[in-house]
C-alpha positions as CSV (number, residue, x, y, z in Angstrom):
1,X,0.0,0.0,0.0
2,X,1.4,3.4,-1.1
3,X,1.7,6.3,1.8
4,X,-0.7,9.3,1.5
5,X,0.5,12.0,-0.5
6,X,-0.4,15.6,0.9
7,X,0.3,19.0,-0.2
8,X,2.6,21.4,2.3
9,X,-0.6,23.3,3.4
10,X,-2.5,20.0,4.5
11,X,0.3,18.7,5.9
12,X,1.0,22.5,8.0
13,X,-2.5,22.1,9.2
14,X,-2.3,18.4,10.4
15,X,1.3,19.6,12.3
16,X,-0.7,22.6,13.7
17,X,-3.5,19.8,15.0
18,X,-0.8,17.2,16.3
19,X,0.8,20.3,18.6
20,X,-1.1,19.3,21.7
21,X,-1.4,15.7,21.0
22,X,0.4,13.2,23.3
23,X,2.2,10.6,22.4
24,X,-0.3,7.1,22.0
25,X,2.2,4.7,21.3
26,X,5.5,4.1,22.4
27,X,8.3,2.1,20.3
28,X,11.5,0.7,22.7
29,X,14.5,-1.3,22.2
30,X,12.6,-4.0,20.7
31,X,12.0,-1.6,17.4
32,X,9.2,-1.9,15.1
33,X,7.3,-5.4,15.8
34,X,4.9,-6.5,14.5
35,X,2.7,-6.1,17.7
36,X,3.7,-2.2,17.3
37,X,2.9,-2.0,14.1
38,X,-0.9,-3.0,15.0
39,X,-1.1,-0.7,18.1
40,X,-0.3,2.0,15.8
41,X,-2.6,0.9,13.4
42,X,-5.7,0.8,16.1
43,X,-4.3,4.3,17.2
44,X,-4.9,5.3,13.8
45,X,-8.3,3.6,13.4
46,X,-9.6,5.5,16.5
47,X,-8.2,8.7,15.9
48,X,-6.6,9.4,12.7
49,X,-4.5,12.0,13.8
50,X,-1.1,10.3,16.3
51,X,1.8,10.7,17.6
52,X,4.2,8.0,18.2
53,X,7.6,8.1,20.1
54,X,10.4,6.1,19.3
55,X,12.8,5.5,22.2
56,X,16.3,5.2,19.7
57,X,19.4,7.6,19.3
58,X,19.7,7.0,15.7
59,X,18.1,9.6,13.4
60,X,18.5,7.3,10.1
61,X,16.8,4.0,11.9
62,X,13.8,6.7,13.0
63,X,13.5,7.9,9.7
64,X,13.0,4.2,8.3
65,X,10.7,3.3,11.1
66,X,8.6,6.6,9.2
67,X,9.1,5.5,6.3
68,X,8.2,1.8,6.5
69,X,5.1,2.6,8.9
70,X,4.0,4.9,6.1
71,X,4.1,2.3,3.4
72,X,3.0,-0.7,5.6
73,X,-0.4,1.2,7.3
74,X,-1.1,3.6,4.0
75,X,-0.6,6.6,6.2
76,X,0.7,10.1,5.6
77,X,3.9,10.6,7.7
78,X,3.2,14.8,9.1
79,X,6.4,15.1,11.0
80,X,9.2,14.2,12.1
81,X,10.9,15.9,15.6
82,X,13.1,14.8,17.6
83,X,12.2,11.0,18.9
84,X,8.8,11.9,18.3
85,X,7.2,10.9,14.8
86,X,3.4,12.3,13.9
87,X,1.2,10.1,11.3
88,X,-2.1,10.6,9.6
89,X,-4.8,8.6,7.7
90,X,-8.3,9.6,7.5
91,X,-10.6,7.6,9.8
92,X,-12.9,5.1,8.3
93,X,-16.5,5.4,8.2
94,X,-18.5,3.7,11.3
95,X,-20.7,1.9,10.2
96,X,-24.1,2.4,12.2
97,X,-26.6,-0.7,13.2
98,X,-29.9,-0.2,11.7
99,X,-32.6,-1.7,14.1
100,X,-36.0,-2.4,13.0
101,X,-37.8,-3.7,15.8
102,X,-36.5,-0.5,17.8
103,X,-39.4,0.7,19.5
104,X,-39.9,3.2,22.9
105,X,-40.2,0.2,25.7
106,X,-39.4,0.3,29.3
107,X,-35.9,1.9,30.3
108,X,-34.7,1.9,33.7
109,X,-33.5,5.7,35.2
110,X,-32.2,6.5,37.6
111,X,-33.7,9.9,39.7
112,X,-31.8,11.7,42.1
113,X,-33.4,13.4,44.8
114,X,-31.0,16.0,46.5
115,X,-31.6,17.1,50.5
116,X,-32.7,20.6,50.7
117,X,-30.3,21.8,53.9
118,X,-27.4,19.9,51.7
119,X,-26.0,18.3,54.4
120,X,-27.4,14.9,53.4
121,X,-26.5,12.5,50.5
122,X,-28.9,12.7,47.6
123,X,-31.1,10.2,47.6
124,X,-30.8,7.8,44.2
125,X,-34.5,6.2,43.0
126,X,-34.1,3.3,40.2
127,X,-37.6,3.8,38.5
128,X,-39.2,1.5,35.4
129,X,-40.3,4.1,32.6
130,X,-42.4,2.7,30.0
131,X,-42.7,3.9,26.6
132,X,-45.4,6.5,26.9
133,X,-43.5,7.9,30.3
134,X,-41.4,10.6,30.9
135,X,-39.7,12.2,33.7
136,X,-40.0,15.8,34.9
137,X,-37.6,17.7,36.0
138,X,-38.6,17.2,39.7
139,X,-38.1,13.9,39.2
140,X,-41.9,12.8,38.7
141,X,-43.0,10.3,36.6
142,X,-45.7,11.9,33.9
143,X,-47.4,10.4,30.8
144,X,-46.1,11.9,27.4
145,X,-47.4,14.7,26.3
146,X,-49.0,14.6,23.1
147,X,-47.6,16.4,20.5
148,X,-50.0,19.8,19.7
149,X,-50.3,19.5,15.5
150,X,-50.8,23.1,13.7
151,X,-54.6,24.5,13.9
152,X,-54.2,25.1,10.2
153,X,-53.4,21.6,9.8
154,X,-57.1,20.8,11.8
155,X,-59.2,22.9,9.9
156,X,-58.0,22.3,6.6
């Protein structure tokens, strides 16, 4: 898989994101496993954007541990500073469960109740709501209001 090619002004802004990032995964005297290589790969899964450091004196090992992470995770390599290396590849779509049989049933919430001198603990209620149920803002338990349609909608 070929790295990500991106112009200087992408790259400037990635940099400019990356400035406050820590570092998310940590390469030692072992080098670039194999068991790195898919941390770094979940890092980049979960947040596109990372920073990774390598814990080696040599500048030209660094710079191939860039390079081959590039090639090997299709990733844009940002930066490279010091021991600390910054890589980017765009996040992959989630993919979102569609449920049919999703309907409003009974959910279990919690209500807490605080003391009004506010020396007390706040007392915590687990209470059954069922589908045509809500809960106030007191903490009562209401039926659902029905939803007021448009008087021009009525008469017409």
């Amino acid at each position: 898989m070929p790295a990500i090619q991106l112009t200087p002004s992408q790259r400037k802004e990635h940099r400019a994101a990356a400035h406050h990032l820590d570092p998310v995964v940590l390469v030692g005297g072992e080098g670039l496993t194999p068991a790195v290589t898919k941390e770094i790969h979940h890092a980049l899964n979960a947040h596109g954007l990372i920073k990774v450091r390598v814990f080696s004196d040599d500048r030209a090992a660094r710079e191939a541990m860039l390079a081959q992470l590039t090639e090997e995770l299709d990733a844009a390599p940002i930066q490279h500073i010091g021991k600390l290396l910054v890589l980017w590849r765009p996040m992959p779509e989630k993919v979102k469960a569609e449920r049919e049989d999703r309907m409003a049933g009974p959910k279990v919430v919690k209500i807490l109740k605080f003391s009004k001198s506010g020396n007390h603990r706040p007392q915590i209620k687990k209470v059954k709501v069922m589908g045509n149920e809500r809960v106030t803002a007191g903490g009562e338990i209401k039926r659902a209001r029905k939803r007021t349609t448009s008087i021009k909608k009525t008469t017409a």
